[in-house]
Short mmCIF file of the C-alpha atoms (twelve columns), coordinates in Angstrom:
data_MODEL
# 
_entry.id   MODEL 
# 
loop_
_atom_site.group_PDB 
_atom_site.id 
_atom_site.type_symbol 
_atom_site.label_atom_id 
_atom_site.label_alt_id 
_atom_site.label_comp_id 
_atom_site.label_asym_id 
_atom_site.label_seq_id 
_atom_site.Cartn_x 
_atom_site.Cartn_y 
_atom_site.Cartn_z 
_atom_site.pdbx_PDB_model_num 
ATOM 1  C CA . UNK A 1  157.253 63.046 148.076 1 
ATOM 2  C CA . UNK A 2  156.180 59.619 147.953 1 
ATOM 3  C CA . UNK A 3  158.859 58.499 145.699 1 
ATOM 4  C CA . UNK A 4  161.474 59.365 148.409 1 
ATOM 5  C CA . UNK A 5  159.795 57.471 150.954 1 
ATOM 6  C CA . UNK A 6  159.790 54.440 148.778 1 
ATOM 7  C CA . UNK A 7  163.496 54.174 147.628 1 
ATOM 8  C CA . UNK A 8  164.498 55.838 150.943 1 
ATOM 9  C CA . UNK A 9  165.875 58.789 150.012 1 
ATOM 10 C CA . UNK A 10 165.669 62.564 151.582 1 
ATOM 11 C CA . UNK A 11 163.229 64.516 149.380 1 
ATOM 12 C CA . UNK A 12 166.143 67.185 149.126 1 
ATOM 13 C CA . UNK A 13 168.371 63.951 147.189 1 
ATOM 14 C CA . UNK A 14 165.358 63.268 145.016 1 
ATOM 15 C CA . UNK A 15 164.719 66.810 144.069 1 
ATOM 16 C CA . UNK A 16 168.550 66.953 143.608 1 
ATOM 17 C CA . UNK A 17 168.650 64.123 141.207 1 
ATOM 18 C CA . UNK A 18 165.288 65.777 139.749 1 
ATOM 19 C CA . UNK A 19 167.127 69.274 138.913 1 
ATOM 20 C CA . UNK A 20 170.234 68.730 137.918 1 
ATOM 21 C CA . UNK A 21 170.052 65.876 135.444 1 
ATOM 22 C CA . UNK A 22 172.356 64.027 138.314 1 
ATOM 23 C CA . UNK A 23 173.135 59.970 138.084 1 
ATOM 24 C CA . UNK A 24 171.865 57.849 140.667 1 
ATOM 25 C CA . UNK A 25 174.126 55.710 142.473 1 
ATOM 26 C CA . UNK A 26 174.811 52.323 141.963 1 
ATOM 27 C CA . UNK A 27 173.419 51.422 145.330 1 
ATOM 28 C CA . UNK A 28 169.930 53.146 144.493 1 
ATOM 29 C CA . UNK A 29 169.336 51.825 141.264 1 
ATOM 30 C CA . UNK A 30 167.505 48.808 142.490 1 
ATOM 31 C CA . UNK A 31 165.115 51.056 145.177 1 
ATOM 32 C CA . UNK A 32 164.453 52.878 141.607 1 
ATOM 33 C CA . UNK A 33 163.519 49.949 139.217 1 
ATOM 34 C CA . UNK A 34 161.493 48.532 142.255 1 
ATOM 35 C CA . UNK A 35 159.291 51.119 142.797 1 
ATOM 36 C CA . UNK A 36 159.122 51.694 139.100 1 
ATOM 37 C CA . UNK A 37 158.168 47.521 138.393 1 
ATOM 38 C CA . UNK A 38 160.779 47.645 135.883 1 
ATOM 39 C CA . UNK A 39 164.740 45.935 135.962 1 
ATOM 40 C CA . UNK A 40 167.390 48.220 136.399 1 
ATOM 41 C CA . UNK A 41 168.351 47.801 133.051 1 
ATOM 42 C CA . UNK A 42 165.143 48.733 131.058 1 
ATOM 43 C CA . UNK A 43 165.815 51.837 134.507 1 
ATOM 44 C CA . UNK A 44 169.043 52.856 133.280 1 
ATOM 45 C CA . UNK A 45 168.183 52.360 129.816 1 
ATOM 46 C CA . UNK A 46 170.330 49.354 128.756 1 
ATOM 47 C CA . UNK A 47 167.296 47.555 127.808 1 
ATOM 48 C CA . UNK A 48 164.735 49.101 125.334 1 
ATOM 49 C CA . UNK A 49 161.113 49.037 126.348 1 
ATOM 50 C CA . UNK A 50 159.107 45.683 124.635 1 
ATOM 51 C CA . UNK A 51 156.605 47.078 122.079 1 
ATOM 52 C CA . UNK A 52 154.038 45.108 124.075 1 
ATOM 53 C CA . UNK A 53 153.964 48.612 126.145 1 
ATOM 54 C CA . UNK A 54 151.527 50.447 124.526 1 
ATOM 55 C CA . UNK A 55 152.013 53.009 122.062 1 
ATOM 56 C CA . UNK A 56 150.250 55.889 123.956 1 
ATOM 57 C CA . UNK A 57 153.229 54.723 126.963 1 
ATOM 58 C CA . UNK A 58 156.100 54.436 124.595 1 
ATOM 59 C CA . UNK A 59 155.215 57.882 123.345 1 
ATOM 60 C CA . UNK A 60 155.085 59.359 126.754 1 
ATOM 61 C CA . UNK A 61 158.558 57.050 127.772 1 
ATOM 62 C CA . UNK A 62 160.086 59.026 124.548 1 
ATOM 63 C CA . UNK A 63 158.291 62.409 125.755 1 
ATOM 64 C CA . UNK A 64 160.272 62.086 129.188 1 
ATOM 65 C CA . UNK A 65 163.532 61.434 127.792 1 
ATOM 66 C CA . UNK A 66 163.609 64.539 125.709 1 
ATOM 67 C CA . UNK A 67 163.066 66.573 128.612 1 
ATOM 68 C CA . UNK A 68 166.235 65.672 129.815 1 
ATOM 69 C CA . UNK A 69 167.845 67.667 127.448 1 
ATOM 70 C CA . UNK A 70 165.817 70.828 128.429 1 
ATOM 71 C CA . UNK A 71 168.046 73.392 130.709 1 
ATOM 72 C CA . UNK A 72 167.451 72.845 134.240 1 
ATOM 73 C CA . UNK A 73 164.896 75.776 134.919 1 
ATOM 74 C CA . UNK A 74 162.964 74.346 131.840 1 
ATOM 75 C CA . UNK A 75 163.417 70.917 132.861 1 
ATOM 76 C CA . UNK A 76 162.112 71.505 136.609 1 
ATOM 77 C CA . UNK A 77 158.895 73.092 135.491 1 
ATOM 78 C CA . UNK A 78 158.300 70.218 133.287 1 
ATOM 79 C CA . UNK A 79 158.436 67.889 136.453 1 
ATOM 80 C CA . UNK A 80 156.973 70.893 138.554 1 
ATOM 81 C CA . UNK A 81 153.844 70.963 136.351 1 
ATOM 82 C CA . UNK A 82 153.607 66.919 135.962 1 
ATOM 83 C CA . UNK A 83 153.538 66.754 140.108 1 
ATOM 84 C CA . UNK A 84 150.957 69.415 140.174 1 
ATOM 85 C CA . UNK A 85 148.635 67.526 137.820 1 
ATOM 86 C CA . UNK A 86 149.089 64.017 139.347 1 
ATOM 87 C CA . UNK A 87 148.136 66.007 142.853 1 
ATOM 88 C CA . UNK A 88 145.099 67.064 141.310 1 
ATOM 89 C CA . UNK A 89 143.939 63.887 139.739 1 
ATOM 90 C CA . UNK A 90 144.558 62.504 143.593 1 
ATOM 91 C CA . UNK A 91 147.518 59.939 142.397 1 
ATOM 92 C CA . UNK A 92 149.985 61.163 144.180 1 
ATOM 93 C CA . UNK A 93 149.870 62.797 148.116 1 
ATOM 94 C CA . UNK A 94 151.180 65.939 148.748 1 
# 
């Protein structure tokens, strides 16, 4: 996973956080909002997003939160399926 290379985390801590709905330490928030361009705030959700994101992002933003409250199975093939499309479209390496 790209993502774990970037905060420097084990894939196995990223999946971890992935599956089980876990909170991120203190000490990682920062590697997070980095990679994501955001503060750790607007990150952790202290901070709403500006409306100068567009509405087609806000709606997906909104989209990704609710799929937080899916069970875990439900919530991992959510993510499972998002990876597998973002492969395809060549954004991500596998």
């Amino acid at each position: 996973m790209e993502l774990a290379k970037k905060v420097r985390l084990s894939r196995r801590m990223i999946a971890h956080y992935e599956r089980h709905g876990e909170r991120i330490p203190v000490n990682h928030l920062t590697s997070f909002a980095n990679v994501f361009n955001v503060s750790v705030d607007l990150f952790v959700g202290l901070k709403p997003i500006k409306m100068t994101t567009s509405l087609r992002t806000a709606r997906l933003f909104n989209r990704l939160h609710r799929v937080e409250e899916l069970p875990d199975k439900d919530r991992k093939a959510v993510l499972d399926y998002i990876d597998a499309l973002l492969l395809k479209a060549g954004i991500v390496k596998p």
